[in-house]
N, C-alpha and C positions, 0 to 999 in steps of 0.2 A: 261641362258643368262648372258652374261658379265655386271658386276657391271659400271657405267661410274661415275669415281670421277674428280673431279675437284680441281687439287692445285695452291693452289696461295699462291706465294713467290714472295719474292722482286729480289731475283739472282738465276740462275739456272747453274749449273757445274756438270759436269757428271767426271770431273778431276784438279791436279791441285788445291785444295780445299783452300782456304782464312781463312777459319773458321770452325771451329766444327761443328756449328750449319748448314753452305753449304754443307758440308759432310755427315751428319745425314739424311739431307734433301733429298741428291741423294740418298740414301742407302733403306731407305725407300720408295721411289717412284720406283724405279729397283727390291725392292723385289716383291712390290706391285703388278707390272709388272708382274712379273714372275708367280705371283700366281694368273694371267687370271684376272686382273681387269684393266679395258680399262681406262687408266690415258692422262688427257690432263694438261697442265702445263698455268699456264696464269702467266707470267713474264716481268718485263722490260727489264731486260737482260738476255738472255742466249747464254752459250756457248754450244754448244751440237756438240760431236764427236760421239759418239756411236751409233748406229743405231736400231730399233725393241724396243725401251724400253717406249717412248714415242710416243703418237696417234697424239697430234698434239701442236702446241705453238701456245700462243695468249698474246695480251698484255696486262694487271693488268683489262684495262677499258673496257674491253671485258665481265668482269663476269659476269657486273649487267644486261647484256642482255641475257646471254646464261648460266645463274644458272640454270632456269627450265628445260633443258636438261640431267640435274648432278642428280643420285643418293645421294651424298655425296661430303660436300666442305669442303676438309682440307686447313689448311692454317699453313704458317710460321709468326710468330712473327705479327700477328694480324694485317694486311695491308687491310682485309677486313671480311665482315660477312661471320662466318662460321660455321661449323658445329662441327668441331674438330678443335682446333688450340694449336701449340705445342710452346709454351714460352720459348727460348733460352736463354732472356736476362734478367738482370733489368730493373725495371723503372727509368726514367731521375730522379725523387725524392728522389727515394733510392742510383743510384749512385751517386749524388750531396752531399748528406748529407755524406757517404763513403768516397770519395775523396777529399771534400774541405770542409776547415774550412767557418764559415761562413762571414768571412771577404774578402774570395774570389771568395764568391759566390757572395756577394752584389756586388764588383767591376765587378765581370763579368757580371750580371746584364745590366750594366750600360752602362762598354766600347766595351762589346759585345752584345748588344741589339739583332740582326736581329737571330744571332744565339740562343741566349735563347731564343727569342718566334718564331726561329722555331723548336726548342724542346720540350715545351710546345703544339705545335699544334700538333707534331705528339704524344706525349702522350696522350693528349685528345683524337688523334682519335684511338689511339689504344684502349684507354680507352671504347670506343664508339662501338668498332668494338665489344670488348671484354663483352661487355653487350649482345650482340647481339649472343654469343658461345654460343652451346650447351653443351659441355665440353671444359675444357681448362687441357690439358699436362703442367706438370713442372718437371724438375728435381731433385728438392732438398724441403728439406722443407723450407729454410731460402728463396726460390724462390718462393713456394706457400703462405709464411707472405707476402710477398712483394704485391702480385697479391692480394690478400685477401686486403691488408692495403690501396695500394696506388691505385689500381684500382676497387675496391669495390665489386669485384666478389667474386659471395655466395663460402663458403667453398663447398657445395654437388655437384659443379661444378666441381671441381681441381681435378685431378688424376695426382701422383706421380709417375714418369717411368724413369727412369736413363737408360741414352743413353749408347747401346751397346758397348762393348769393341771390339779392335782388337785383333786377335788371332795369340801371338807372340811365339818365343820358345824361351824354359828358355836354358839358356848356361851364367852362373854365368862367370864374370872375378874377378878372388880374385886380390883384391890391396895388395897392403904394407901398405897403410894408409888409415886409415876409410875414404870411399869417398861418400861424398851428392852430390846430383845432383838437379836443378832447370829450370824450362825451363820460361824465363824471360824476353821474347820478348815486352813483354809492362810493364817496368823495373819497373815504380811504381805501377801498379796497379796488376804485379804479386808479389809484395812484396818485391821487389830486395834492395828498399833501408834497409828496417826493417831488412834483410837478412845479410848487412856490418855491421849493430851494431851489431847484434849478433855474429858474427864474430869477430867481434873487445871486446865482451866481455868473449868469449871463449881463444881469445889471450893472454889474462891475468893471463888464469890460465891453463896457457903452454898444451892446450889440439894439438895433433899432430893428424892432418884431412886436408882434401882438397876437396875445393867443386866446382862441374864443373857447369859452370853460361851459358845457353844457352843464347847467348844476342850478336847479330851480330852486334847493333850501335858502331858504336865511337864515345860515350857520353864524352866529358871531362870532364865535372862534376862529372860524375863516376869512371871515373881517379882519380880525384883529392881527394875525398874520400877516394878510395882505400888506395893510397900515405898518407893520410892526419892520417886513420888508421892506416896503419904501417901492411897492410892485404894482401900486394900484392904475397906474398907466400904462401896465403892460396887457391887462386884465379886460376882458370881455363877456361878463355873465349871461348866458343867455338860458331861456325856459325849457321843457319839452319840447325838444322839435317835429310837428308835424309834418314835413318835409325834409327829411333827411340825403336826398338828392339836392337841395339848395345847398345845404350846410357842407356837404364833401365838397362840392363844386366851387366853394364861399375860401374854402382855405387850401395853400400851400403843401402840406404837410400834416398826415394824423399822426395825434400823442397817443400811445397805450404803453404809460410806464406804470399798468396795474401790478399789484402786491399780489392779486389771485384770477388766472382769466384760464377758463381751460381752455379757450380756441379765442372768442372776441369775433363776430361776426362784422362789426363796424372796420373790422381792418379789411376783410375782402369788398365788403361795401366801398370802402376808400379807394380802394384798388383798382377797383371796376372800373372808375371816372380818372383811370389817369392821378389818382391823388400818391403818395407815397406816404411809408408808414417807416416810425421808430418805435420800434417795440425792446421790450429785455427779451433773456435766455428764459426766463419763469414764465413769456405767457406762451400757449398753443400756438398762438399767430406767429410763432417764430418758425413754425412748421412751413408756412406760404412765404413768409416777408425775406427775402435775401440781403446781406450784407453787402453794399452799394450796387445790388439790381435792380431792386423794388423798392428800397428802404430801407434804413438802416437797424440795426440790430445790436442794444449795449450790456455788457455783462451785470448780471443780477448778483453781484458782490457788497460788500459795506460797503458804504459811502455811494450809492450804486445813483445818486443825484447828480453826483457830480460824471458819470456815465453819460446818463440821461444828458446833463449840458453839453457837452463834451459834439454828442452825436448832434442836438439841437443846434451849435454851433458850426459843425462840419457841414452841415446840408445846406445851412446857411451863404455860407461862403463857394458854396460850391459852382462853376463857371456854369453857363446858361446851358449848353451842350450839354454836359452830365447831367445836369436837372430833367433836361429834356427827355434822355436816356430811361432816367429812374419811371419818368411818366409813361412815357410808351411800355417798357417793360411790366409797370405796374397794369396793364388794360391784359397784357399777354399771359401776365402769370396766372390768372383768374378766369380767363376765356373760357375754359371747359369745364368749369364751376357752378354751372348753372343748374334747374332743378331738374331738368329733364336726366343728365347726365347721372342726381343722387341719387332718383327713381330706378335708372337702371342698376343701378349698383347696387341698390337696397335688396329690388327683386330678385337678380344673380343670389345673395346669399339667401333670401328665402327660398329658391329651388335648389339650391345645397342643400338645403335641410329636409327637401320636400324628398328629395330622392335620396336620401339616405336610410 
């Protein structure tokens, strides 16, 4: 007899993905699908093109009447009690303290009232929902401190599962100059500004590179740095990438000096092709990335730019053999990373729960 689970997410996309975490989301309910478990989706929104994958949609407030029907209630991002729920993001406490000094967290307090406590109320209630799991998923460990700290759930709860890679193929383009790559769509909090200092202090000691800056705004302010820098021939702006298998394969080396990443999927993606990655101690991907195996790895301290150069510099210089090393290693650390692999893993802790 077919398993009947219950997911509840906040958005539901079968294509077209906004986010990692909406992506993850379809992948795992379509596998789910597949392997004969009769899955209904309780969402606010969804868009659904595809057909036979889903048994039926219903909306968020639909659960708390038709939970007893559910073998099992997985959930995204803790929008209600569940059984299994898979933690994509930080909490509002951890990112606040990450992105703003505390002088602009009190003004925002203040002149943004209605939105700080409605950030607060939805932490609480994730908080609240998240009491209420019987496991919770995390990606990283720097994501299981945060769920342990800020939201008080037991450690023997958390299990740590890094979200599936896509399966690209490697076809290297060799540069003429050592080229990094960064994908910097949310420019500060992928690290974009930390990325022109170091930049700007790599310039100084005449190192010859170019690094391609995924970042579609026309930010003036990030003009005007640029210019301000004296960096704008190291600089490579490029759009949304539709093909994100050209772009790993296009550069050298991936940048992820983000300020907040609780894992960064772009780093096993890099990985996969053979690319090597410098990442800090602050993001998830430092879970995957080894200091000189896969990539290099810079402490997330003041001044943490000149870190970031530091390591952008080393790798640099690094003799063709070690480079070589970091690349093959990079295809090895990520080999078992695949989706078939999360699926079983996923299922393992749902028959934990099922025979309990």
């Amino acid at each position: 007899m077919k398993k009947k689970i219950a997911f509840v997410l906040s958005n539901y996309k079968d294509k077209n993905f906004s986010s990692g975490g909406i992506k993850l989301d379809y992948m795992l309910i379509k596998s789910l699908a597949e392997k004969n478990f009769k899955i209904d989706v309780f969402t606010n929104k969804a868009e659904q093109t595809k057909k036979n994958i889903l048994n039926k949609v219903y909306s968020v407030a639909d659960i708390k009447k038709e939970k007893n029907k559910y073998d099992l209630i997985l959930s995204s991002k803790a929008i209600e009690d569940s059984d299994i729920t898979y933690i994509h993001d930080h909490s509002y406490p951890f990112r606040s303290k990450a992105l703003y000094n505390r002088t602009f967290e009190f003004l925002y307090r203040i002149f943004n009232r209605k939105k700080y406590l409605k950030r607060i109320k939805e932490f609480e209630k994730t908080k609240k929902h998240l009491a209420n799991t019987k496991r919770v998923i995390v990606s990283s460990q720097i994501l299981k401190s945060d769920v342990m700290n800020n939201y008080n759930v037991d450690e023997n709860k958390i299990i740590i599962l890094p979200p599936p890679i896509n399966k690209y193929n490697i076809s290297k383009v060799k540069n003429e100059l050592f080229t990094f790559g960064i994908s910097a769509v949310g420019f500060e909090r992928k690290g974009g500004f930390t990325l022109l200092k170091s930049i700007k202090i790599l310039k100084k000691y005449k190192k010859n590179f170019k690094v391609k800056i995924i970042y579609p705004s026309n930010n003036y302010y990030v003009k005007f740095l640029i210019n301000l820098y004296g960096i704008k021939d190291y600089c490579e702006f490029l759009p949304i990438q539709k093909n994100m298998e050209y772009f790993y394969n296009s550069i050298d080396c991936l940048l992820m000096p983000s300020i907040l990443e609780p894992f960064g999927m772009v780093a096993t993606e890099a990985l996969s092709v053979g690319c090597p990655v410098i990442t800090g101690t602050n993001c998830g991907a430092a879970d995957i990335v080894k200091n000189n195996y896969n990539g290099l790895v810079y402490k997330y301290t003041k001044h943490y730019e000149k870190n970031l150069a530091k390591q952008m510099s080393k790798i640099m210089d690094m003799q063709p053999e070690k480079l070589d090393d970091l690349r093959k290693n990079a295809i090895l650390s990520v080999q078992n990373q695949g989706e078939m692999s999360f699926i079983e893993k996923y299922i393992e802790i749902m028959q934990e729960i099922l025979n309990l």
